[in-house]
N, C-alpha and C positions, 0 to 999 in steps of 0.2 A: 504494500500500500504506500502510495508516493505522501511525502511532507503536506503537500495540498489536500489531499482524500481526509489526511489525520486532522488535519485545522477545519475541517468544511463538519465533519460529522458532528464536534461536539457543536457547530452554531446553528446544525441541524438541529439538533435535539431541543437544543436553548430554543430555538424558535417554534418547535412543535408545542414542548411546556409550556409557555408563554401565552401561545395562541390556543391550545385546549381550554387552560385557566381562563383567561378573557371570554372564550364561548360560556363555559360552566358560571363564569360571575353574570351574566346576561338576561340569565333566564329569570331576573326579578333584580325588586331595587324601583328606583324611584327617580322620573326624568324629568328637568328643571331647564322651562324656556324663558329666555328672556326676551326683551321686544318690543314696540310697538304697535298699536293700531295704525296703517297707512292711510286708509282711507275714513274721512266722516259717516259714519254708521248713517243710517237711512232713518230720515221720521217719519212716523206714525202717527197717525189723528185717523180717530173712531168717531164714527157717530153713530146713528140707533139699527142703520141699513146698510154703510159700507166702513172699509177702512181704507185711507187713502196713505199712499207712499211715497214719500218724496226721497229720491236720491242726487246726491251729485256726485257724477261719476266723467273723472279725465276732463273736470272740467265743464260738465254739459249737466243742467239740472235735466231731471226726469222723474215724472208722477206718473203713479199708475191708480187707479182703484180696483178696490175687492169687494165682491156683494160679500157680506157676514151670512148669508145663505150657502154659499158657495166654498166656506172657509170651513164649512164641518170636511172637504176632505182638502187635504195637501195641495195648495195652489200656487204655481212659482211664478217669476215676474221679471222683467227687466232682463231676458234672456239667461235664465235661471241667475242669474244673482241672488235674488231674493226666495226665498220658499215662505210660504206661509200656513200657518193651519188655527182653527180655535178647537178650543177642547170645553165643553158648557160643560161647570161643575151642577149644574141639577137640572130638572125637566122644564122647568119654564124659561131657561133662556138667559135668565137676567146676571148669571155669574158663569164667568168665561176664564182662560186662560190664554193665551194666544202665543205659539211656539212662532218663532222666525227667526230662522238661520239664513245667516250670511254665506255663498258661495264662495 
């Protein structure tokens, strides 16, 4: 076995131990982002029959409405930007919850 074969095995190894360990430490634990919001979140105004959306995006405002009929299922907007849905906490309507995720 040449001087080169003997130097390469043991960084072999070191790097085999090394990278199993880092697999095995991966598989839990706890991942921390930091960051900004880039863009101004979109506003929202309800009233009794829709909910209206304002966004500004790259610069260009843009409004869309939603009938609140229409929001019992998943409704997206602005070229899926927006997704929208309500979730009525009781049968007559009058208490809601309203999910909207940003794309």
């Amino acid at each position: 076995m040449s001087t080169s074969h003997m130097l390469l095995l043991p960084a072999a190894l070191f790097c085999a131990a090394v990278c199993s360990s880092v697999a095995i430490a991966a598989t839990g634990g706890v991942i921390y982002f930091e960051g900004a919001v880039v863009e101004t979140p979109c506003d929202v105004r309800v009233d009794a029959h829709r909910a209206t959306v304002a966004c500004d995006r790259q610069g260009q405002a843009k409004t869309q409405q939603f009938s609140l009929k229409n929001l019992a299922h998943e409704q997206s907007g602005f070229d899926n930007l927006v997704t929208m849905k309500i979730n009525y906490l009781n049968p007559a309507h009058t208490l809601a919850v309203m999910d909207i995720t940003y794309n």
